[in-house]
C-alpha positions as CSV (number, residue, x, y, z in Angstrom):
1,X,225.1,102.8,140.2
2,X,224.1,99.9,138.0
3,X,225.5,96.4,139.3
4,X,225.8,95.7,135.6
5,X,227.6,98.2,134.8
6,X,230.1,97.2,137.5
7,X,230.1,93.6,136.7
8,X,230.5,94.5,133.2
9,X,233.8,96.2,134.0
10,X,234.7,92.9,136.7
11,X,234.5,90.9,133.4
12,X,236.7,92.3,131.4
13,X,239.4,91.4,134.4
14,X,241.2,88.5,134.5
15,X,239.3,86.2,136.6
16,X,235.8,87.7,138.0
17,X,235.2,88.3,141.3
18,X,232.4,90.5,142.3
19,X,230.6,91.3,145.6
20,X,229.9,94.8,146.8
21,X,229.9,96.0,150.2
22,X,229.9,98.9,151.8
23,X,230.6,99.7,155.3
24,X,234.3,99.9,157.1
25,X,233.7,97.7,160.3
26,X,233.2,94.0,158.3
27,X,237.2,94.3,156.8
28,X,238.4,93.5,160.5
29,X,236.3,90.6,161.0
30,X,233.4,92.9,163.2
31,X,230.0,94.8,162.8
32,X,226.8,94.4,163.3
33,X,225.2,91.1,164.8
34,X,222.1,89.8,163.5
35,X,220.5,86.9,165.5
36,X,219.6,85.1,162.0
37,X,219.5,85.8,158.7
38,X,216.2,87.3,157.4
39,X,213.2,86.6,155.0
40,X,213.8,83.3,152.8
41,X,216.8,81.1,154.6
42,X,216.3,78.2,152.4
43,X,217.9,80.2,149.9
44,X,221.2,81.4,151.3
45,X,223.3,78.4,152.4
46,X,225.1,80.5,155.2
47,X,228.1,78.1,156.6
48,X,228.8,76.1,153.2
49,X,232.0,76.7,151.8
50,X,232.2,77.7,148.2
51,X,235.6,77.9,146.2
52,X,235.5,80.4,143.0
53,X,236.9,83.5,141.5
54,X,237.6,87.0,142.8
55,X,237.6,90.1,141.0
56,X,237.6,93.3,141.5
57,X,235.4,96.9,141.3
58,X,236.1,100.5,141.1
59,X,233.3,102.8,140.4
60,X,231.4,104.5,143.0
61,X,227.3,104.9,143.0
62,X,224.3,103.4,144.4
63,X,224.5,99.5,144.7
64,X,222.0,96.8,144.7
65,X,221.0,96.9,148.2
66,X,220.5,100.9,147.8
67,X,223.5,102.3,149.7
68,X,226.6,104.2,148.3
69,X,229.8,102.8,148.3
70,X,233.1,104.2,147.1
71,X,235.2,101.6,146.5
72,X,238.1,103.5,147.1
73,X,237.5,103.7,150.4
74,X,235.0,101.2,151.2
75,X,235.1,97.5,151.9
76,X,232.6,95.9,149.7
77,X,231.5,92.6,148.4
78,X,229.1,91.6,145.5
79,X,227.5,88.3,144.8
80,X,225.7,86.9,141.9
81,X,222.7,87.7,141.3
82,X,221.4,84.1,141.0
83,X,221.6,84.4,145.2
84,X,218.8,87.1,145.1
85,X,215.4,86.3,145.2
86,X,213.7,89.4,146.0
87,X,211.9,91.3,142.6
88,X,213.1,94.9,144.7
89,X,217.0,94.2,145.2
90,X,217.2,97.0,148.1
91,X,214.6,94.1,150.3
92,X,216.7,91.1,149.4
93,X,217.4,88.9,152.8
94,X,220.9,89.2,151.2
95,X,220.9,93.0,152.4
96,X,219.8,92.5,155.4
97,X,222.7,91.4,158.1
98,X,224.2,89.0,155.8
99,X,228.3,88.8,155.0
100,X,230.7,87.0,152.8
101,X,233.7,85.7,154.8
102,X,236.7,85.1,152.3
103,X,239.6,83.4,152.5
104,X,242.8,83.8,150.2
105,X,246.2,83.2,150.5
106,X,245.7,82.8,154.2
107,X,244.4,85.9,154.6
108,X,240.6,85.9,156.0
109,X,237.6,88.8,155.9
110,X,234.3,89.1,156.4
111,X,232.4,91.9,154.3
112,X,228.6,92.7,154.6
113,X,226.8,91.9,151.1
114,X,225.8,95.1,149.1
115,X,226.0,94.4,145.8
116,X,224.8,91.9,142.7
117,X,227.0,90.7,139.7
118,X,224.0,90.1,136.5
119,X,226.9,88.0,134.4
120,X,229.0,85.5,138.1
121,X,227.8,82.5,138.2
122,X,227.2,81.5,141.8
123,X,230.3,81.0,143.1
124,X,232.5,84.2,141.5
125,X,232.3,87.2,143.7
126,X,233.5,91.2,143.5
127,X,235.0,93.0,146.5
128,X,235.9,96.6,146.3
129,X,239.6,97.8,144.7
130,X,240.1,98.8,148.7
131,X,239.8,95.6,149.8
132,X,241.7,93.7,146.8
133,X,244.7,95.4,147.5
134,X,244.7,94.2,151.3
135,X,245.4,90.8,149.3
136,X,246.8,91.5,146.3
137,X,248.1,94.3,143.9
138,X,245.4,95.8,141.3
139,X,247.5,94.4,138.9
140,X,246.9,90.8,139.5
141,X,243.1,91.5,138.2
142,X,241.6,88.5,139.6
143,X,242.1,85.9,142.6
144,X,241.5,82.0,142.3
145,X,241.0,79.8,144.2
146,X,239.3,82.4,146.5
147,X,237.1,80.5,149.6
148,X,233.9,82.1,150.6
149,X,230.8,81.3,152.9
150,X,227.9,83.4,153.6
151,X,227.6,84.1,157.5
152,X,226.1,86.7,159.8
153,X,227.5,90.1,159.9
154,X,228.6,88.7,163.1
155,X,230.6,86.4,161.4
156,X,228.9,83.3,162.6
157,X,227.3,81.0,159.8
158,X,223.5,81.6,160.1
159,X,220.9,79.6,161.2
160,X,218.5,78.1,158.6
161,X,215.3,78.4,160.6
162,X,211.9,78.4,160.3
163,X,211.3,76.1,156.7
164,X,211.7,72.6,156.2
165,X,214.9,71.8,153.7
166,X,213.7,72.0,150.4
167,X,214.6,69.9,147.4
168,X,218.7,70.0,146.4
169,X,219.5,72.7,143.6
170,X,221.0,71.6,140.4
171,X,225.0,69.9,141.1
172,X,227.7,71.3,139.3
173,X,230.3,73.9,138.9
174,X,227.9,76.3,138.6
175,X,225.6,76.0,141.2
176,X,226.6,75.0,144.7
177,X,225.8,71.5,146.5
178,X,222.6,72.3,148.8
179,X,223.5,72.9,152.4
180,X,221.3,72.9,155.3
181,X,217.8,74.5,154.3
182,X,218.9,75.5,150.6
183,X,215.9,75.1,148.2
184,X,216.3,74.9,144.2
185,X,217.0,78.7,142.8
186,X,215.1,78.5,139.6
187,X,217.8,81.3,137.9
188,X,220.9,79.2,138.7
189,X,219.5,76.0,136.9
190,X,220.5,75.9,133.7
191,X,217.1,75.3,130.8
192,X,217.0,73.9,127.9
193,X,220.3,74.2,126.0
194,X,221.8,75.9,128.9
195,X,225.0,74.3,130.3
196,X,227.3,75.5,132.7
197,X,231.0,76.5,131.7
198,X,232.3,74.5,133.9
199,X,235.3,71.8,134.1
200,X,232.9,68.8,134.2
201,X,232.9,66.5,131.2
202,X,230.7,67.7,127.9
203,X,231.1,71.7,129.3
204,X,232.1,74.6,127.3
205,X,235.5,74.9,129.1
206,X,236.8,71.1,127.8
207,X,235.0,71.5,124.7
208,X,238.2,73.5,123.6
209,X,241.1,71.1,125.0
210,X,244.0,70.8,124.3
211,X,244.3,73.3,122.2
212,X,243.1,76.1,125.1
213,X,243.4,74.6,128.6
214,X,243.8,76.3,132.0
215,X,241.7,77.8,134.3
216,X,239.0,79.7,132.4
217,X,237.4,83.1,132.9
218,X,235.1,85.8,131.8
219,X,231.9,83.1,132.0
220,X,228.5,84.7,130.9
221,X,226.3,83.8,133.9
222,X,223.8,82.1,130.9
223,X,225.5,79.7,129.1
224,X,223.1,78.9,125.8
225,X,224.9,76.1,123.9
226,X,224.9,72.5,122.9
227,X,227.6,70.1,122.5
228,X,226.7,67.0,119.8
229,X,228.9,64.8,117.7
230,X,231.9,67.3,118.2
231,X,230.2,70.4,117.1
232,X,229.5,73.6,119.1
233,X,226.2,75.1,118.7
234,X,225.2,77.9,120.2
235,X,221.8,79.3,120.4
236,X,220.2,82.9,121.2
237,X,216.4,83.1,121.6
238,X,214.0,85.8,120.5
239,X,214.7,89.4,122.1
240,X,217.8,88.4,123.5
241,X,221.0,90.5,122.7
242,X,223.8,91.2,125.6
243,X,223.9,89.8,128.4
244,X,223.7,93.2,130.3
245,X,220.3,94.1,128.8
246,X,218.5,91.4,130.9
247,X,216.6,88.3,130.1
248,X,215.5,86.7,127.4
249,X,219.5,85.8,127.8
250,X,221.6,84.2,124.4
251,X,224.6,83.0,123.5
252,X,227.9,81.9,125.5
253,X,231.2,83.4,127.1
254,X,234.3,82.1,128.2
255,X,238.3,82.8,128.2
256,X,241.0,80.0,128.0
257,X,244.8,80.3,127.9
258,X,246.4,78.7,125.2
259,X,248.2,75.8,125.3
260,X,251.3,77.3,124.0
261,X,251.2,80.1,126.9
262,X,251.5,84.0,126.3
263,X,252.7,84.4,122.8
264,X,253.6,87.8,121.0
265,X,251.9,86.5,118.3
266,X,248.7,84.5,118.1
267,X,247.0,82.3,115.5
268,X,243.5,81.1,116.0
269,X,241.3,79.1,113.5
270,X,238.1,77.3,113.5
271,X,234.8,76.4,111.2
272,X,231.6,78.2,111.6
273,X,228.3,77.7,110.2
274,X,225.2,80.4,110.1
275,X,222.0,78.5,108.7
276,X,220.3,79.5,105.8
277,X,218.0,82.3,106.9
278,X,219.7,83.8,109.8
279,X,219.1,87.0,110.9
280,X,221.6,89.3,110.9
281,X,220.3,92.2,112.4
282,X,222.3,95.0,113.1
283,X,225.1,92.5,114.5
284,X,226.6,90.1,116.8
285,X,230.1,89.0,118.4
286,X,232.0,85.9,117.2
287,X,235.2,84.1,119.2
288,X,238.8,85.6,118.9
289,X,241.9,86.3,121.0
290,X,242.9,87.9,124.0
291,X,246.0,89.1,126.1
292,X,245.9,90.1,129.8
293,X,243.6,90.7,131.9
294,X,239.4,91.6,131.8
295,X,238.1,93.1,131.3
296,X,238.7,93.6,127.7
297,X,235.9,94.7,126.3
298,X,232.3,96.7,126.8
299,X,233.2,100.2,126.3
300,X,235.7,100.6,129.4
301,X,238.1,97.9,129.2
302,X,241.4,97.8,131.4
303,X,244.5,99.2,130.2
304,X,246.1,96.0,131.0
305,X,243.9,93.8,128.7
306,X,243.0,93.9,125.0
307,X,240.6,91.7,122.9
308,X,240.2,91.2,119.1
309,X,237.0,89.3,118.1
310,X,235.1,88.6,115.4
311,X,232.0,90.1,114.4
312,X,228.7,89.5,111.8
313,X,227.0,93.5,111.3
314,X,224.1,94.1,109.1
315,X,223.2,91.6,106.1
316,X,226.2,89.7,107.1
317,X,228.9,91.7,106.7
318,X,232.3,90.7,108.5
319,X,235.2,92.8,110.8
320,X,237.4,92.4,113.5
321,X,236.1,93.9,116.5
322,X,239.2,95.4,119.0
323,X,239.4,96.9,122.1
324,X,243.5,98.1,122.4
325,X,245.2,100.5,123.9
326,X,244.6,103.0,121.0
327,X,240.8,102.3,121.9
328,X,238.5,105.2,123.1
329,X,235.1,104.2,124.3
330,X,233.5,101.0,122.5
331,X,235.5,98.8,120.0
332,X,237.4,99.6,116.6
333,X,236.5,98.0,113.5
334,X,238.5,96.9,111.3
335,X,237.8,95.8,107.7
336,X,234.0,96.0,108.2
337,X,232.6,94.8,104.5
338,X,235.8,93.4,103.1
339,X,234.0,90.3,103.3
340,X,230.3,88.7,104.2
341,X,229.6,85.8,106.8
342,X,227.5,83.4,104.6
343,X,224.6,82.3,105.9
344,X,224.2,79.1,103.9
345,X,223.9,76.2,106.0
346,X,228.0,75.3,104.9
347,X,231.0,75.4,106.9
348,X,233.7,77.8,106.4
349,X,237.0,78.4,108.0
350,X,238.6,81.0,109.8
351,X,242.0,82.6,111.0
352,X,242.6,84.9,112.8
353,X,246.3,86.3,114.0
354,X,247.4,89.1,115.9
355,X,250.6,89.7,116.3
356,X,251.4,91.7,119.6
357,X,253.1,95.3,119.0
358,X,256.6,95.8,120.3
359,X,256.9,98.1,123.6
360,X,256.4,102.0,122.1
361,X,256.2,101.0,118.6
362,X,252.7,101.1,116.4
363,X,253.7,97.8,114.9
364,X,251.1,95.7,116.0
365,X,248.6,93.8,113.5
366,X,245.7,91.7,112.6
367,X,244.9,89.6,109.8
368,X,242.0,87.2,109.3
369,X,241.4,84.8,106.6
370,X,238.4,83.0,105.1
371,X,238.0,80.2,103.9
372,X,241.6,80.2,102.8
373,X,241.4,84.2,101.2
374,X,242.8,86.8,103.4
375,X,240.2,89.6,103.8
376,X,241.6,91.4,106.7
377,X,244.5,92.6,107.0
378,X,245.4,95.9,109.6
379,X,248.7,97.0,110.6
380,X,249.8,100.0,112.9
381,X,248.3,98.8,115.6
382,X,249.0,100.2,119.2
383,X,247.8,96.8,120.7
384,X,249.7,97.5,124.3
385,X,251.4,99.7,126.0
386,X,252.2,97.5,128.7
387,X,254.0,94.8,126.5
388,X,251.0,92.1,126.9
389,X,251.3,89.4,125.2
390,X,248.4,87.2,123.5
391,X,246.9,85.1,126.0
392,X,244.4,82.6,124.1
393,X,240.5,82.1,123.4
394,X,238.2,85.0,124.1
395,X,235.4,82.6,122.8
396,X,232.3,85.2,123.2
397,X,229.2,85.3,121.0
398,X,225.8,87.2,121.2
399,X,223.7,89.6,119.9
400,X,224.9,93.2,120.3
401,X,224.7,96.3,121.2
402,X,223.0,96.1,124.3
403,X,219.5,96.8,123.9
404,X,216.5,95.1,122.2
405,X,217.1,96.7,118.9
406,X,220.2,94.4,118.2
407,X,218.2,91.0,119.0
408,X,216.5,88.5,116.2
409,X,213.1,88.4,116.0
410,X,212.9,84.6,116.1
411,X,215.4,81.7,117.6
412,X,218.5,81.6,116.1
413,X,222.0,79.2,116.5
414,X,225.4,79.7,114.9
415,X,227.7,76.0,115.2
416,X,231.8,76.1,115.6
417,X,234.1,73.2,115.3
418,X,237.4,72.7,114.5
419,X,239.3,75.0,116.8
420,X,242.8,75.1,116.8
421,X,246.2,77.8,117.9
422,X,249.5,78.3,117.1
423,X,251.9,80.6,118.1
């Protein structure tokens, strides 16, 4: 089993939290010892606490460290991938006698490491649907704040032998503070345009107060974007397209309540700009709205969560792009060519509002204007079936499609401003 394709489905959940284990000794706190924990210490800060996100997995198959787990009946943990060091996942020190011990709600386990999450940043981790409901219903969809440290299987933190401590990693959010032995993990700093969603001043997350405020969710793992003089650019590099198809890795993710709380009706607006000369390509996801909990989109998105976004598709063309409860598979379009994104270097304004149907009733709808001319407008909509009302931001934008064949041939940036809500 692909650990993308299982952190693609933790994503869509309300708050991510992905680590994959397998084994049933580790859910009681016992298992196997290990005297130390193997190959590269420097990179696994065994005894630091970390605070983050927990989310939840339920397919069965093959995980990163080459074991099968059913998470049905298996206690299992995943961790971000930015932890891993080794090019074959199955040799990773991580799979080798190394645990998670979590704490939430009072409640404390310690579950072997089996798994990698492509889109957590370093501190959101994955357990097995088994082991969520030990601390909460499947419902809930995701757990914060959720404490974590790595330790031995044995439970103790590990050792940091045999290397001198190397330089600290990159501060913030999205990487942890160095602990004993920890050496820079050239995958969890962010490059060149990259900055963490985080809460810290000039991230993605307050970029959007106080109009979307909370705790945020759904980050990619890549954050490519640039904040300057109140405008929002973000960028997406040569080849890249979803984050699921690998590196070269584009654009940004993240999902923030609105200020006004759950609504049954939703309005979002901002400005946009695509330079003159962008490429289109086959297409490419713009920000929208949505209501409960991820994961909400990708092609298997939970029954408790929808998702309408914006998207660009060939020479520009413009939709709505939903994943509801009348939704089989990948997305529904709706009013695909009614209107073009123009790539001309201008801003131009859009709104979008849903308005949530009522419990058994097709009455649900979309409409979207731009630049002041409505262009979409959809009713009939089976939005929920579990009466879920809009939730707030789903700001997520990238290439894709989720292979090459979606991804620009050169660099290209789209810039946002302006965003607002209503109810």
């Amino acid at each position: 089993m692909s650990a993308d394709l299982i952190w693609k489905k933790l994503a869509r959940r309300k708050r991510p939290l992905t680590i994959a284990v397998t084994g049933f000794l580790l859910s009681l706190g016992t298992g196997p010892v290990s005297a130390s924990i193997p190959g590269p210490e420097q990179n696994i800060p065994s005894g630091q606490l970390m605070t983050g996100e927990m989310t939840y997995f339920s397919i069965s198959g093959t995980d990163a460290c080459g074991s099968h787990v059913d998470p049905a009946t298996q206690d299992a943990v995943a961790v971000s991938r930015l932890w891993f060091t080794a090019a074959n996942s199955n040799n990773d020190p991580l799979c080798g006698g190394v645990s998670v011990q979590l704490t939430y709600n009072g409640q404390t386990l310690i579950l072997p490491v089996m798994d990698s999450c492509a889109s957590c940043d370093r501190t959101h981790i994955g357990v097995s649907q088994k082991v969520f409901q030990q601390l909460a219903p499947l419902s809930a969809g995701a757990l914060s704040p959720v404490t974590w440290q790595f330790v031995l299987s044995s439970g103790q933190p590990g050792p940091s032998p045999g290397s001198s401590p190397g330089p600290a990693p990159p501060s913030g959010p999205g990487s942890p503070p160095p602990g004993p032995g920890s050496a820079p993990n050239p995958a969890a700093a962010p490059g060149p345009g990259q900055v963490p969603a985080s809460g810290a001043p000039g991230s993605l997350e307050n970029y959007f107060a106080p109009a979307f405020s909370g705790a945020s969710f759904c980050h990619f793992s890549h954050q490519d974007f640039s904040v300057n003089s109140g405008v929002l650019t973000t960028s997406y590099p040569a080849g890249s397209s979803s984050q699921s198809a690998g590196p070269p890795y584009g654009g940004a993710q993240i999902c923030i309540p609105s200020s006004t709380g759950p609504q049954p009706a939703l309005a979002l607006t901002y400005s946009i700009r695509f330079p003159a000369g962008f490429q289109f390509v086959k297409g490419g996801k713009l920000p929208g709205i949505y209501g409960g909990a991820p994961p909400f989109s990708g092609g298997n998105h939970n029954p408790g969560g929808w998702s309408m976004r914006l998207m660009w598709r060939a020479g520009g063309a413009g939709e709505v792009y939903s994943y509801t409860a009348q939704t089989a598979g990948y997305g529904d379009d709706y009013g695909r060519g009614n209107f073009s994104w123009q790539a001309d270097g201008n801003w131009h304004t859009v709104t979008e509002r849903v308005t949530v149907n009522t419990p058994g009733a097709s009455n649900g709808s979309v409409t979207l204007t731009y630049d002041g001319h409505q262009v979409i407008d959809q009713t009939g909509i089976d939005i929920t079936t579990t009466n879920t009302p809009a939730g707030g931001l789903f700001f997520s934008t990238f290439y894709g499609g989720h292979d090459s064949s979606w991804a620009p041939a050169a660099d290209q940036s789209v810039s946002f401003q302006n965003f607002s809500v209503s109810g």
